[in-house]
mmCIF file as Biopython writes it, N, C-alpha, C and O atoms, coordinates in Angstrom:
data_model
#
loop_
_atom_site.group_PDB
_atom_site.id
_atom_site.type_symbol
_atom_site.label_atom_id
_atom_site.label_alt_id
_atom_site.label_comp_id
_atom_site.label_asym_id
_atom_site.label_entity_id
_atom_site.label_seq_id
_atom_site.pdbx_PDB_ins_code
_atom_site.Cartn_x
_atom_site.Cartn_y
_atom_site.Cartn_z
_atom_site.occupancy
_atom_site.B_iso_or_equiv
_atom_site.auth_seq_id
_atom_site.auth_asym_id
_atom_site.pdbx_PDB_model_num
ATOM 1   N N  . UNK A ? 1  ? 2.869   -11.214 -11.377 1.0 0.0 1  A 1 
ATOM 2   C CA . UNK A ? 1  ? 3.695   -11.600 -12.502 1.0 0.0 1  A 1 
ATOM 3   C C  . UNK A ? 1  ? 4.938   -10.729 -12.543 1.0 0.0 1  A 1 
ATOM 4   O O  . UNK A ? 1  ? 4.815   -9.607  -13.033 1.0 0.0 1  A 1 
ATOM 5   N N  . UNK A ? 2  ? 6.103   -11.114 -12.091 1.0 0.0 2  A 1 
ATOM 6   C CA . UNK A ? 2  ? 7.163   -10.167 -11.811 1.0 0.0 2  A 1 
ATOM 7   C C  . UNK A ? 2  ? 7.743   -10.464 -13.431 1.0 0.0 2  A 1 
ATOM 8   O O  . UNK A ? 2  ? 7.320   -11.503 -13.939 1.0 0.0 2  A 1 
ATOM 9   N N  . UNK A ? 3  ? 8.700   -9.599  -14.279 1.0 0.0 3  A 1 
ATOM 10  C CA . UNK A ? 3  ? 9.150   -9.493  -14.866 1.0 0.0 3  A 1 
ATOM 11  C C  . UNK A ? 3  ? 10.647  -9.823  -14.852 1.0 0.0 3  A 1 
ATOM 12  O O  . UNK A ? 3  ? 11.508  -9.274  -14.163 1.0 0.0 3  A 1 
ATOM 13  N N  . UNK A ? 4  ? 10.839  -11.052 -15.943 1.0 0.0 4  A 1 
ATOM 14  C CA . UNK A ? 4  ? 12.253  -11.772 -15.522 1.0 0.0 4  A 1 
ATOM 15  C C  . UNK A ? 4  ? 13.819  -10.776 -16.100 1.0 0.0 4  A 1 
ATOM 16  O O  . UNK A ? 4  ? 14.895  -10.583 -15.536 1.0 0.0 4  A 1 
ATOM 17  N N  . UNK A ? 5  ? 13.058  -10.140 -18.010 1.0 0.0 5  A 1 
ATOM 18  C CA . UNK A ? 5  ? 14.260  -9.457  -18.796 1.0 0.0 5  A 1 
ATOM 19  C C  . UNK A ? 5  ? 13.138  -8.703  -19.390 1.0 0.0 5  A 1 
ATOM 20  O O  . UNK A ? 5  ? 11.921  -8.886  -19.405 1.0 0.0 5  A 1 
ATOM 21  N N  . UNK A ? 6  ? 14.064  -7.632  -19.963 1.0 0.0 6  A 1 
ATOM 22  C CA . UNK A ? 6  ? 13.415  -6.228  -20.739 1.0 0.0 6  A 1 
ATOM 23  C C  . UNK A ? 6  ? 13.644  -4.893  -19.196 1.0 0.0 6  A 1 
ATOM 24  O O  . UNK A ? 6  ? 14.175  -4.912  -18.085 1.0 0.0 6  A 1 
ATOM 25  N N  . UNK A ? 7  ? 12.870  -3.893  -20.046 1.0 0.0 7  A 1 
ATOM 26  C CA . UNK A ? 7  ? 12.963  -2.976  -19.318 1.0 0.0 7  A 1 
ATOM 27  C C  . UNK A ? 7  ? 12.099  -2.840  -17.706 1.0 0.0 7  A 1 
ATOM 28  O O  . UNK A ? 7  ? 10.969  -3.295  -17.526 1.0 0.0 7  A 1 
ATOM 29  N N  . UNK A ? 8  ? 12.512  -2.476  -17.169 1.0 0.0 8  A 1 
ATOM 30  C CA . UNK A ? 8  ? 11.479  -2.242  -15.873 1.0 0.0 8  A 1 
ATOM 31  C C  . UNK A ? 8  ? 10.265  -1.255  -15.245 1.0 0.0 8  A 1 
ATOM 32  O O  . UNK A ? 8  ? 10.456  -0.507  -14.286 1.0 0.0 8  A 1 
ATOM 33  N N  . UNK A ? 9  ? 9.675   -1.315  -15.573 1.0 0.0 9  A 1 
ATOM 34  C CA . UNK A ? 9  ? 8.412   -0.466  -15.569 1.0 0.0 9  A 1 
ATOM 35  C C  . UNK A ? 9  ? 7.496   -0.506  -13.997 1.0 0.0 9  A 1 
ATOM 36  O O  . UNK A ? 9  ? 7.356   -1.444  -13.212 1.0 0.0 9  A 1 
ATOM 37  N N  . UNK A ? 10 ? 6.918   1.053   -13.932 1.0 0.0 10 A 1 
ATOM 38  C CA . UNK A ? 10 ? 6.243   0.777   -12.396 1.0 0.0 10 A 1 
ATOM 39  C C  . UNK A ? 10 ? 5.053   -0.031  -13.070 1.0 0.0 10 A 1 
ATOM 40  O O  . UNK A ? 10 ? 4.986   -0.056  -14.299 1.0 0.0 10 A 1 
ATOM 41  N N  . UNK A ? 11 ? 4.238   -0.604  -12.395 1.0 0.0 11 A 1 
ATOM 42  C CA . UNK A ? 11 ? 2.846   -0.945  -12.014 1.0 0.0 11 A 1 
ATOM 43  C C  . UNK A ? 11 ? 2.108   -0.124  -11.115 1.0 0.0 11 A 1 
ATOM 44  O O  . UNK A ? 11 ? 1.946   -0.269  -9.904  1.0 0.0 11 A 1 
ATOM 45  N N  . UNK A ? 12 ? 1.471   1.200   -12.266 1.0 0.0 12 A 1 
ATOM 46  C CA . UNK A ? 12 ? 1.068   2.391   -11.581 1.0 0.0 12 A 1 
ATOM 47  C C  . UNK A ? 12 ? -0.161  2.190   -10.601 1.0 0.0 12 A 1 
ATOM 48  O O  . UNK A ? 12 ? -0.414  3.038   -9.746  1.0 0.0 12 A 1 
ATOM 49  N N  . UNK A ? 13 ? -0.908  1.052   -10.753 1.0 0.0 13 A 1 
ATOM 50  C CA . UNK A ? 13 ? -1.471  0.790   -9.585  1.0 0.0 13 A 1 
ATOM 51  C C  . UNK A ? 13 ? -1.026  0.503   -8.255  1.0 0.0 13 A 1 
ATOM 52  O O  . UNK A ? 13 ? -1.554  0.988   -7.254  1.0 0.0 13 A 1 
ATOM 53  N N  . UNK A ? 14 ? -0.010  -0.321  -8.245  1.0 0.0 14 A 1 
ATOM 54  C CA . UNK A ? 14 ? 0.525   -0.277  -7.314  1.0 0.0 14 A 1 
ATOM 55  C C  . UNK A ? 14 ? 1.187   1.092   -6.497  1.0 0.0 14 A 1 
ATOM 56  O O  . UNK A ? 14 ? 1.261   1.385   -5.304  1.0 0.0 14 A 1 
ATOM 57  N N  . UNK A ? 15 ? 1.557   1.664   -7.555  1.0 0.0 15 A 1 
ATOM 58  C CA . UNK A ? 15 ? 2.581   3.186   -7.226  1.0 0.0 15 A 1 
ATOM 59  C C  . UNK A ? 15 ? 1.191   4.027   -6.595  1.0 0.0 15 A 1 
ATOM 60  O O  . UNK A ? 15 ? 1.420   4.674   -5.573  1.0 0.0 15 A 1 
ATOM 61  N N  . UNK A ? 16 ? -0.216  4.061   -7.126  1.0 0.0 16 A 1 
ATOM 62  C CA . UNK A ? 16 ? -0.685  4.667   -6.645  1.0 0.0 16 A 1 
ATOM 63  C C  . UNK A ? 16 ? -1.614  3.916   -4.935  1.0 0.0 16 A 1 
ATOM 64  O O  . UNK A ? 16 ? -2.550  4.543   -4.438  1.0 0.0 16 A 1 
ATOM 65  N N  . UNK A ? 17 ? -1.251  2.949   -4.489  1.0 0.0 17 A 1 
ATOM 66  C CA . UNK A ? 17 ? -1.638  2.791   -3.711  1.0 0.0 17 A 1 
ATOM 67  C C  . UNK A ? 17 ? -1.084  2.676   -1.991  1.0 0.0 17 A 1 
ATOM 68  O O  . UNK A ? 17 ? -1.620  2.704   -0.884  1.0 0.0 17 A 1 
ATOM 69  N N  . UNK A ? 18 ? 0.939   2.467   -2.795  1.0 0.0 18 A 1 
ATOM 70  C CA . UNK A ? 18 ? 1.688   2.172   -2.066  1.0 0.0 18 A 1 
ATOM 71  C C  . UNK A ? 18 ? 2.729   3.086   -1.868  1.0 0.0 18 A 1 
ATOM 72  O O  . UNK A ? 18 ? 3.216   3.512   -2.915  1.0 0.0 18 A 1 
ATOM 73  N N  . UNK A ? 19 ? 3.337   3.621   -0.552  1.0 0.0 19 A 1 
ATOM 74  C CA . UNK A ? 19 ? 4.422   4.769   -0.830  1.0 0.0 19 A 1 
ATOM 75  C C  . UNK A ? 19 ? 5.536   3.744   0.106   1.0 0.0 19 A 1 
ATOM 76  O O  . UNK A ? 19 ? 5.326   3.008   1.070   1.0 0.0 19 A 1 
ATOM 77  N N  . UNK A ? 20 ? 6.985   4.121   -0.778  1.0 0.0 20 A 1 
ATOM 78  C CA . UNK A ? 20 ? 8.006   3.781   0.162   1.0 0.0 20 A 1 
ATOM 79  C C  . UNK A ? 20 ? 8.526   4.749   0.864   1.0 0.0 20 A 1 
ATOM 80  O O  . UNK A ? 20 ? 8.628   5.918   0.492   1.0 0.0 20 A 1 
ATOM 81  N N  . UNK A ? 21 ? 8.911   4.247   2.017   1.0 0.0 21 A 1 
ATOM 82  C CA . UNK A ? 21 ? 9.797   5.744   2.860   1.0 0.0 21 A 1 
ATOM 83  C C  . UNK A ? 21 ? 11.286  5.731   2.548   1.0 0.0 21 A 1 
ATOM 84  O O  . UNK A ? 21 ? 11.878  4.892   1.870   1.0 0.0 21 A 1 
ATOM 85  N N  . UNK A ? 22 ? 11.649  6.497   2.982   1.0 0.0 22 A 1 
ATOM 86  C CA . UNK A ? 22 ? 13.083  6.743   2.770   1.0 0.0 22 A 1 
ATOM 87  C C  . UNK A ? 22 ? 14.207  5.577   3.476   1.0 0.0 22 A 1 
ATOM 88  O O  . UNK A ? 22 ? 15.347  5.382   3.054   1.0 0.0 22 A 1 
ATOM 89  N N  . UNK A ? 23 ? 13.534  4.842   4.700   1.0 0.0 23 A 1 
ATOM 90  C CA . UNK A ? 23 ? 14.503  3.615   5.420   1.0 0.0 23 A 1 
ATOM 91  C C  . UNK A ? 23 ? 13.725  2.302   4.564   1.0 0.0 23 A 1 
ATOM 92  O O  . UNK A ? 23 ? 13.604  1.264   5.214   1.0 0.0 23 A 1 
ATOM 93  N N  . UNK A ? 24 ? 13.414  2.307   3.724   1.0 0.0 24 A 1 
ATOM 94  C CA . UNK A ? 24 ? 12.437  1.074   2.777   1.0 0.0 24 A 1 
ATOM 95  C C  . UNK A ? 24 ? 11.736  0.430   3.300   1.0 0.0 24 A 1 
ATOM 96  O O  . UNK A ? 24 ? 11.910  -0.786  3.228   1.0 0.0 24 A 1 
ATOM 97  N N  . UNK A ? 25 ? 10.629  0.967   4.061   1.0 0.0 25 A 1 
ATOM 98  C CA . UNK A ? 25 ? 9.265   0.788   4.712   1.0 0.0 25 A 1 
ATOM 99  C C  . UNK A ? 25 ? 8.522   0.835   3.937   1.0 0.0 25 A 1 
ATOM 100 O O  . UNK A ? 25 ? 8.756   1.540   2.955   1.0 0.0 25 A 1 
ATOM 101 N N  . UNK A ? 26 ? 7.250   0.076   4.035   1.0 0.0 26 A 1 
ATOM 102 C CA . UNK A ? 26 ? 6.295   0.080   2.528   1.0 0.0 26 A 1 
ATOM 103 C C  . UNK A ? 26 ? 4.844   0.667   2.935   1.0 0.0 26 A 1 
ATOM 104 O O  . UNK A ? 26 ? 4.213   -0.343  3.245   1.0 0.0 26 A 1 
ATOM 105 N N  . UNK A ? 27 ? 4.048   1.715   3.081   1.0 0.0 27 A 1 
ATOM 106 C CA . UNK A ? 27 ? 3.419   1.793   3.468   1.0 0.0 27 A 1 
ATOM 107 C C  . UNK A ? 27 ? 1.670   2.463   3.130   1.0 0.0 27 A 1 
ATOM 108 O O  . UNK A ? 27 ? 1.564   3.542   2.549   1.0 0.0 27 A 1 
ATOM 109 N N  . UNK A ? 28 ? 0.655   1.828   3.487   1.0 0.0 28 A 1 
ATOM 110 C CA . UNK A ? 28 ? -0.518  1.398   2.507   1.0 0.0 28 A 1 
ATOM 111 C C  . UNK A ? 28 ? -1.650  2.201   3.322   1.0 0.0 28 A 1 
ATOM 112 O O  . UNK A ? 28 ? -1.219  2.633   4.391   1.0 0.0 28 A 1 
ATOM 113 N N  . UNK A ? 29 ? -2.571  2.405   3.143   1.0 0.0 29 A 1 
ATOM 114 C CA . UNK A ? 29 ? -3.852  3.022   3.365   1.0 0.0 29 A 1 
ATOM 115 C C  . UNK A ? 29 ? -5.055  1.811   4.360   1.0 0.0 29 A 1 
ATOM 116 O O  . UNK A ? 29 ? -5.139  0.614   4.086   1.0 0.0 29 A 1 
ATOM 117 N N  . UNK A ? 30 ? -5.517  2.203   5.008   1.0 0.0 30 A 1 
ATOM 118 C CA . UNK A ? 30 ? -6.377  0.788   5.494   1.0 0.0 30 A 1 
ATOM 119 C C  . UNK A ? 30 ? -7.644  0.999   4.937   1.0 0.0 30 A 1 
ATOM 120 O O  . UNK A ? 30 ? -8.080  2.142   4.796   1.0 0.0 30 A 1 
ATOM 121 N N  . UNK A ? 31 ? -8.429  -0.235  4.527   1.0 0.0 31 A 1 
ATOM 122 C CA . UNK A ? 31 ? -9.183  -0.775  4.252   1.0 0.0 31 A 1 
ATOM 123 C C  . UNK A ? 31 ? -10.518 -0.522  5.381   1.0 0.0 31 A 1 
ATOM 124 O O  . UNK A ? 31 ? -10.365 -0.726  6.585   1.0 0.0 31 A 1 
ATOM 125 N N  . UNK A ? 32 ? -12.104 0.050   4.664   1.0 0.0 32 A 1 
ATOM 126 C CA . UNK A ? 32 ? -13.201 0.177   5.861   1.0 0.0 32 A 1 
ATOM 127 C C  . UNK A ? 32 ? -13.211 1.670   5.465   1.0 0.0 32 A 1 
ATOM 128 O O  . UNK A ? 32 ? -14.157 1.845   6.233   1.0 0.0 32 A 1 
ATOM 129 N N  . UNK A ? 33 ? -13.032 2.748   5.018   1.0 0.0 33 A 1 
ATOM 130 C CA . UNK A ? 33 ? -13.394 3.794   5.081   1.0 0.0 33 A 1 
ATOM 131 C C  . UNK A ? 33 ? -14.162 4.762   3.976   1.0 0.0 33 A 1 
ATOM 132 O O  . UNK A ? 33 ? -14.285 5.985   3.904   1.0 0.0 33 A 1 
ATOM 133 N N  . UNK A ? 34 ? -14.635 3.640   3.125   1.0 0.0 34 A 1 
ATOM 134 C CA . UNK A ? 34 ? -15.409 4.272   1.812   1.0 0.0 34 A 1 
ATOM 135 C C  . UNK A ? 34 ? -17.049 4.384   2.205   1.0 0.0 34 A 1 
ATOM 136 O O  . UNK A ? 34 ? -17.912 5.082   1.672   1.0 0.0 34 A 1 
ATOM 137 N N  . UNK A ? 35 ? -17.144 3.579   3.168   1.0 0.0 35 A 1 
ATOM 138 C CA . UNK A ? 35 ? -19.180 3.366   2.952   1.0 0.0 35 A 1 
ATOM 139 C C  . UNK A ? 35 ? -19.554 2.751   3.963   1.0 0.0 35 A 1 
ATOM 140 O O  . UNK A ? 35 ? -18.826 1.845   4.367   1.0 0.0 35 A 1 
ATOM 141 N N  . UNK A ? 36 ? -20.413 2.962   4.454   1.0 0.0 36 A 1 
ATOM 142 C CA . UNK A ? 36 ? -21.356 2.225   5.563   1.0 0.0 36 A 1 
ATOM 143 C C  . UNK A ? 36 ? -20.649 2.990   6.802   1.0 0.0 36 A 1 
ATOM 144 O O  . UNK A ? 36 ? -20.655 2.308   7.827   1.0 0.0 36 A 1 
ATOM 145 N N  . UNK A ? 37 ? -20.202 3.927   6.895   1.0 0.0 37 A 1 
ATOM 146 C CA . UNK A ? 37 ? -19.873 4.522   7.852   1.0 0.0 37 A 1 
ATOM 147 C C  . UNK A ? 37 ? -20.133 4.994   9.433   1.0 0.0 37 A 1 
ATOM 148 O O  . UNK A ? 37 ? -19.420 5.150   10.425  1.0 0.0 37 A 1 
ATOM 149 N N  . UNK A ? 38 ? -21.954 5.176   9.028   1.0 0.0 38 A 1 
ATOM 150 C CA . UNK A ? 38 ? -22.569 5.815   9.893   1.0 0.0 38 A 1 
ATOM 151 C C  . UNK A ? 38 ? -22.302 4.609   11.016  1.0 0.0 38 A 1 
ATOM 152 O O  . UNK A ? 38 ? -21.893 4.903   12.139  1.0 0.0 38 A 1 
ATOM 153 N N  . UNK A ? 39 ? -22.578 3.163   10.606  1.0 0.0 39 A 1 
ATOM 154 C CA . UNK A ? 39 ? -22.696 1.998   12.165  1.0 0.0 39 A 1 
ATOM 155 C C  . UNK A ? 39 ? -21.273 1.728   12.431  1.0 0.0 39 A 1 
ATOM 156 O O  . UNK A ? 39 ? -20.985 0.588   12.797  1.0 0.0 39 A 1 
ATOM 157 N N  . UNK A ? 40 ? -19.910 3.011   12.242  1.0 0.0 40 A 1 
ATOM 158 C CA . UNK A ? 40 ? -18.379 2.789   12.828  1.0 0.0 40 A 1 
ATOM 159 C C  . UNK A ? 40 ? -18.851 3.800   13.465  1.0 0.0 40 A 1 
ATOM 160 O O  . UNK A ? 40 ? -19.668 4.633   13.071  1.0 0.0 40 A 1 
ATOM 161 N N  . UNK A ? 41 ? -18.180 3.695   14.730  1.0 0.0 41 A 1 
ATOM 162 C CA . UNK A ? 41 ? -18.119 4.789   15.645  1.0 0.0 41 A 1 
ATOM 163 C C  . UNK A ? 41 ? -16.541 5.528   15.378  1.0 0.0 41 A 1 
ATOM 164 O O  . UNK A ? 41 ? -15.573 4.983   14.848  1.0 0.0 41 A 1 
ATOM 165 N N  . UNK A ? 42 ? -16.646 7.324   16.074  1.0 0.0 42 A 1 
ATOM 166 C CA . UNK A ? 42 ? -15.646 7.820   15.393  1.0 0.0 42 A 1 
ATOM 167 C C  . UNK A ? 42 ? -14.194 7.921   15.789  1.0 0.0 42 A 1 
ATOM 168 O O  . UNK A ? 42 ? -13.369 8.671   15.267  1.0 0.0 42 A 1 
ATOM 169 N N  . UNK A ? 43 ? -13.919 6.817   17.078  1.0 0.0 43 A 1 
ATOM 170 C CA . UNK A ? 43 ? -12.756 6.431   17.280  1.0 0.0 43 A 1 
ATOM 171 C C  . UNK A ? 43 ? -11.932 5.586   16.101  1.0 0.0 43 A 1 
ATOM 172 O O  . UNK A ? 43 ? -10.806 5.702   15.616  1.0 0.0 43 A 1 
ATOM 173 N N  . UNK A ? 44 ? -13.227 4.539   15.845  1.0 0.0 44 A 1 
ATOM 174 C CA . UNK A ? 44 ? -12.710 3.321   14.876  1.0 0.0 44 A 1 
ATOM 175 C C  . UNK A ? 44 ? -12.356 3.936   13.107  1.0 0.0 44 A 1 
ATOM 176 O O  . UNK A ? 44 ? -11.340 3.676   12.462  1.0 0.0 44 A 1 
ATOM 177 N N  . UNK A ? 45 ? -13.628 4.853   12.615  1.0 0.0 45 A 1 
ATOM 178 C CA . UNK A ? 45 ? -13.294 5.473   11.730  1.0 0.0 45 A 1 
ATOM 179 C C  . UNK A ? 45 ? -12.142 6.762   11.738  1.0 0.0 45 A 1 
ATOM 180 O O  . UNK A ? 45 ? -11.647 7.059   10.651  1.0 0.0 45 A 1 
ATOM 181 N N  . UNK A ? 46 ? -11.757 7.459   12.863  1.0 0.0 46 A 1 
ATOM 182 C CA . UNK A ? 46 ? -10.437 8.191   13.248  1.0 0.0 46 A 1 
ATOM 183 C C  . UNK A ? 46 ? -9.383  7.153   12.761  1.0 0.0 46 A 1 
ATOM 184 O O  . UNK A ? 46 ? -8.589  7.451   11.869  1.0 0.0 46 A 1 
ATOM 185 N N  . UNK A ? 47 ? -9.386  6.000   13.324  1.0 0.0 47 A 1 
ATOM 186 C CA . UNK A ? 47 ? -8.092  5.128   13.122  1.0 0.0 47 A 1 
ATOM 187 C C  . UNK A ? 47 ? -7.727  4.758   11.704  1.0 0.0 47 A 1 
ATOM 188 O O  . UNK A ? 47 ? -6.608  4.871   11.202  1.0 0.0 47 A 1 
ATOM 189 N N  . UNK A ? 48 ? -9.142  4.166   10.960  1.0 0.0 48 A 1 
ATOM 190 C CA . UNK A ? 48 ? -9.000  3.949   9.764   1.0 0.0 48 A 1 
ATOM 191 C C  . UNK A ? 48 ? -8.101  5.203   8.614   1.0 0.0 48 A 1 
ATOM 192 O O  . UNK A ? 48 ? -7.357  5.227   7.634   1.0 0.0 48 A 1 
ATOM 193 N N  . UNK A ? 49 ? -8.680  5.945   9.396   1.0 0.0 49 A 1 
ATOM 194 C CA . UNK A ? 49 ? -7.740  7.217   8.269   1.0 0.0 49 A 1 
ATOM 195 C C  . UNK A ? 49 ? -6.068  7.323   8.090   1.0 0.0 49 A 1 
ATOM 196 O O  . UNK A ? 49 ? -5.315  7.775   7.228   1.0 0.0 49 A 1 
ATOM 197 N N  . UNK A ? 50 ? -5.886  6.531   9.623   1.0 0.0 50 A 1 
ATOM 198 C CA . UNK A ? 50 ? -4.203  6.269   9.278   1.0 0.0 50 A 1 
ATOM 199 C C  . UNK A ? 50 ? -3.618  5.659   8.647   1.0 0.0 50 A 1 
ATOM 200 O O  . UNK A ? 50 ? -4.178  4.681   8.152   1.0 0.0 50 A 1 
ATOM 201 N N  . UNK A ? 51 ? -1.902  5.966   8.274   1.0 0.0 51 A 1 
ATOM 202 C CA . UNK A ? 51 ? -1.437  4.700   7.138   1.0 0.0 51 A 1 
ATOM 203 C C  . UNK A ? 51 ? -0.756  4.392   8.536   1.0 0.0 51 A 1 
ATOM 204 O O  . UNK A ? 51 ? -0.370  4.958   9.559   1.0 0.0 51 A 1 
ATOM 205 N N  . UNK A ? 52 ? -0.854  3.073   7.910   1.0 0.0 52 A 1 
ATOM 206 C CA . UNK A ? 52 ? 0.023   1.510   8.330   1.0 0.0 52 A 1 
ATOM 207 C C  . UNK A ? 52 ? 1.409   0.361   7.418   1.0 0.0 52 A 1 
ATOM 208 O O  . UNK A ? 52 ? 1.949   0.464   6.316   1.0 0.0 52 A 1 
ATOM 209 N N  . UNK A ? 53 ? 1.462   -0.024  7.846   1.0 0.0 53 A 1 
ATOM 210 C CA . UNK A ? 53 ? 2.460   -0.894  7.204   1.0 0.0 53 A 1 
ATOM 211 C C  . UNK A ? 53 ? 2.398   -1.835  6.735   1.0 0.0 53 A 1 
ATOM 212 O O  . UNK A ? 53 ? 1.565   -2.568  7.269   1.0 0.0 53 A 1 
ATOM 213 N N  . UNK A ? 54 ? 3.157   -2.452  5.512   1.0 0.0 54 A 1 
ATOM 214 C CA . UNK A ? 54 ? 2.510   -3.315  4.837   1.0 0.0 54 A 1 
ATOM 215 C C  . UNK A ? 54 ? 3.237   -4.667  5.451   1.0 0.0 54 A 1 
ATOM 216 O O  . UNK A ? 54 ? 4.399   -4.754  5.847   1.0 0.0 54 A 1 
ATOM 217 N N  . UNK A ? 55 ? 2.169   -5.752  5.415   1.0 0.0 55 A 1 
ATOM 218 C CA . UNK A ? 55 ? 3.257   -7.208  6.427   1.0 0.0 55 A 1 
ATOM 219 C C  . UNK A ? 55 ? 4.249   -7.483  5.807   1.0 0.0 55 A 1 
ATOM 220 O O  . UNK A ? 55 ? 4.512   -7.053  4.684   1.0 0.0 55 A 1 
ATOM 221 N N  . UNK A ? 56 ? 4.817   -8.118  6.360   1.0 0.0 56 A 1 
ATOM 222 C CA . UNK A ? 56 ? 6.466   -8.685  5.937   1.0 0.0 56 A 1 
ATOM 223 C C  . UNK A ? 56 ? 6.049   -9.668  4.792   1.0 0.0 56 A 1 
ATOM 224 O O  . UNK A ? 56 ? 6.762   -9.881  3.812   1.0 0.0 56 A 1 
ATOM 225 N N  . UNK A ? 57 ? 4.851   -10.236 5.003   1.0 0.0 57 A 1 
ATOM 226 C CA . UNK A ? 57 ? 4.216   -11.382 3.895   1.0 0.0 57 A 1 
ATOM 227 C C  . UNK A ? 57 ? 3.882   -10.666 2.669   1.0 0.0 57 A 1 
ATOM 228 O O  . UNK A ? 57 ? 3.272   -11.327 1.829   1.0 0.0 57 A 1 
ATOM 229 N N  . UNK A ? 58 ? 4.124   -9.593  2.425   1.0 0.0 58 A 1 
ATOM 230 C CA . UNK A ? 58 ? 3.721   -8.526  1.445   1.0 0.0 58 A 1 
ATOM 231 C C  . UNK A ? 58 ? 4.304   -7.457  0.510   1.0 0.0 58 A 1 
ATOM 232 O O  . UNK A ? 58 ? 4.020   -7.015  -0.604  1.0 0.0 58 A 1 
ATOM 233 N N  . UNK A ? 59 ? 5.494   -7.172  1.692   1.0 0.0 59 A 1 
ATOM 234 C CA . UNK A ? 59 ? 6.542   -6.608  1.401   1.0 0.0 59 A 1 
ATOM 235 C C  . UNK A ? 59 ? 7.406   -6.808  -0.619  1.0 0.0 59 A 1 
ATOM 236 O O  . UNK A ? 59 ? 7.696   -6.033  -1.531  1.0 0.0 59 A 1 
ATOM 237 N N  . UNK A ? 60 ? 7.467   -8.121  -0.404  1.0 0.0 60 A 1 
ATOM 238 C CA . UNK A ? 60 ? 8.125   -8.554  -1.836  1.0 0.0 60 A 1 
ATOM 239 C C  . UNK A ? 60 ? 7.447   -8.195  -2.755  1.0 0.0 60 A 1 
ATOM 240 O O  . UNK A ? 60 ? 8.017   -7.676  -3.715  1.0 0.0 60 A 1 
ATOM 241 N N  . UNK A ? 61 ? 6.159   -8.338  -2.761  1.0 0.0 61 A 1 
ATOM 242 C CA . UNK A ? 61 ? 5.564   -8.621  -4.239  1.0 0.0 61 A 1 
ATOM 243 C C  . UNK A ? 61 ? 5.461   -7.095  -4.412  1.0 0.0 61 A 1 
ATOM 244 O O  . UNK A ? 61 ? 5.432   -6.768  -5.598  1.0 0.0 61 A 1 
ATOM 245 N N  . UNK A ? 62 ? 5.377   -5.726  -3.231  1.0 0.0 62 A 1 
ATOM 246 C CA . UNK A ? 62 ? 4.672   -4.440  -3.616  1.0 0.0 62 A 1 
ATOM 247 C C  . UNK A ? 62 ? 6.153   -3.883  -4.209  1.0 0.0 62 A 1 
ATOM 248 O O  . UNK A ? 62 ? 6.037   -2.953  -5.006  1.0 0.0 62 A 1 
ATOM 249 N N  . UNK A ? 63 ? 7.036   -4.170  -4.024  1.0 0.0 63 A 1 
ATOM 250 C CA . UNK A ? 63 ? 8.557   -3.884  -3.905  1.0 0.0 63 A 1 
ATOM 251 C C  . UNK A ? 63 ? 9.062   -4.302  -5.827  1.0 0.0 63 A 1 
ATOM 252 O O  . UNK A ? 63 ? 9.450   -3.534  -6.708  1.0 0.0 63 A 1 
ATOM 253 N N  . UNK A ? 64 ? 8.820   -5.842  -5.857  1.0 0.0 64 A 1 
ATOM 254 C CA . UNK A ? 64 ? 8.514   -6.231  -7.110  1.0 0.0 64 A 1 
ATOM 255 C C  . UNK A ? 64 ? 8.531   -5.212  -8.281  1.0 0.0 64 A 1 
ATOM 256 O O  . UNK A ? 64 ? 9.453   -4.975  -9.061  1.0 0.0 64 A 1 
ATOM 257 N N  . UNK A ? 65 ? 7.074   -4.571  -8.205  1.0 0.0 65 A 1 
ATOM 258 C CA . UNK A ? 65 ? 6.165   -4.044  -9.095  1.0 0.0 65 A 1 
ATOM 259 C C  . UNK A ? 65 ? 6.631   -2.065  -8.301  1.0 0.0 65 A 1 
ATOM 260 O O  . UNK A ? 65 ? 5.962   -1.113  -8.702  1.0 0.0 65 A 1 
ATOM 261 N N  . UNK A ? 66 ? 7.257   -1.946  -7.729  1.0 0.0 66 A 1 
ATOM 262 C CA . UNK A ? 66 ? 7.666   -0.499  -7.615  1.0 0.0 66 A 1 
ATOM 263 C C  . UNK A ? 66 ? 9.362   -0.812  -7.900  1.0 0.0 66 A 1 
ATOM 264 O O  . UNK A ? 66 ? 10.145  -1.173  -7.023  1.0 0.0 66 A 1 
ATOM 265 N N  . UNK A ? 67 ? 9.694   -0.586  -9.289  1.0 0.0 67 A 1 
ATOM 266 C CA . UNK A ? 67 ? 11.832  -0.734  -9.256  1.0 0.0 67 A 1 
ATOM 267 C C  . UNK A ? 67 ? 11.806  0.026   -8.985  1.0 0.0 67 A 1 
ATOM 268 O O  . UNK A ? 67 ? 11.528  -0.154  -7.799  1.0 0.0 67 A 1 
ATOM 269 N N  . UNK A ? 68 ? 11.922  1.532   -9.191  1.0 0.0 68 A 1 
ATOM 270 C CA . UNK A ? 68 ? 12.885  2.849   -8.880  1.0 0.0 68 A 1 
ATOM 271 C C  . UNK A ? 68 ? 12.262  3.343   -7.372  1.0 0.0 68 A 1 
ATOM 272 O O  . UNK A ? 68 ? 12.361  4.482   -6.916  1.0 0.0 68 A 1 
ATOM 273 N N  . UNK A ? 69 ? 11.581  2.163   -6.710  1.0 0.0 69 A 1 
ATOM 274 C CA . UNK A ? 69 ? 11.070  3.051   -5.624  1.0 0.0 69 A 1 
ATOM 275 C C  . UNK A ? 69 ? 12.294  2.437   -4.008  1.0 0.0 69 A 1 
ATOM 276 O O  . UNK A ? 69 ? 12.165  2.960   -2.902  1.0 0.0 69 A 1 
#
């Protein structure tokens, strides 16, 4: 639900899930690393710990809901 008039406010969920970089890259945490761990082996759970980028299909709406970011 993007906001058309009034003031602009973060959507601190979002703020806390999403960081922008400084060239306006959007970038997110991956998904798989809370539970059931033991049957990932520790290449696959190594990887999970990295951030990644958010798709181009995605980009708008996290951008949306972060103005001053």
């Amino acid at each position: 639900m993007a906001r058309t008039s009034g003031k602009a406010k973060t959507r601190k969920a979002v703020a806390k899930r999403f960081k922008v970089t400084g060239t306006g890259k959007v970038l997110r945490r991956k998904q798989g690393k809370r539970h059931l761990l033991q049957n990932k082996n520790r290449k696959r759970k190594r990887n999970l710990g990295k951030v990644t980028l958010v798709s181009d299909a995605d980009i708008k709406n996290v951008k949306e809901n972060l103005p001053f970011a």
